[in-house]
N, C-alpha and C positions, 0 to 999 in steps of 0.2 A: 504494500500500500504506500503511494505515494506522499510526503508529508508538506508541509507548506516549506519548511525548509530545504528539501531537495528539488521541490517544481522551482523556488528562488534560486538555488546554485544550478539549476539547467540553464533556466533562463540569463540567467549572466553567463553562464559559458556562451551561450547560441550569441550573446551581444559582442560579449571580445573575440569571438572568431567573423565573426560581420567588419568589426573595428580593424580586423588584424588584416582582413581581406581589400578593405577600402582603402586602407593603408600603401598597401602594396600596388594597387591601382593608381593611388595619387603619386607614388614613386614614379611607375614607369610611364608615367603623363608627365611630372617633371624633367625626366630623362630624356623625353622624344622632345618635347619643348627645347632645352638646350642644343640636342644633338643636330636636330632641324635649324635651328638659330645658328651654328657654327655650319652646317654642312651650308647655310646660304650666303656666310660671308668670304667661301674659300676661295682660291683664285683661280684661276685655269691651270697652273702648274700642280698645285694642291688635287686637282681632281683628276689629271692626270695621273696624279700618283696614287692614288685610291681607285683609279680605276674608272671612273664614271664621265660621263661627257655633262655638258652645258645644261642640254634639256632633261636627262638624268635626276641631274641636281634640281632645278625646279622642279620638276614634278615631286621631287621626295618632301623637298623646303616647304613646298607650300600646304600640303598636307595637316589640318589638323591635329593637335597634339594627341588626341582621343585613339586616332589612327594607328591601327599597326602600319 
């Protein structure tokens, strides 16, 4: 039988694994933000060397952070 104090330690489990998940989310949205931000300031030499052309580059840069 369930008691009022373990339906309360469930339900905060189910809240910090929500938190822990949104968490992680807002990381790899920060991530694409910056990474996007740098990959649109590089130069043609710079994306030469990574590999990527012009139109490449834009299309990735301008992408939503949200975006894989």
């Amino acid at each position: 039988m369930f008691t009022t104090r373990k339906i309360r330690f469930a339900l905060w489990c189910k809240v910090l694994a929500t938190l822990k998940k949104w968490h992680s989310v807002q990381l790899a949205w920060q991530h694409n933000y910056r990474s996007r931000k740098q990959l649109a300031e590089m130069s043609e030499h710079q994306l030469k060397d990574i590999g990527l052309t012009r139109c490449e580059q834009r299309y990735e840069a301008q992408k939503p952070f949200w975006q894989r």
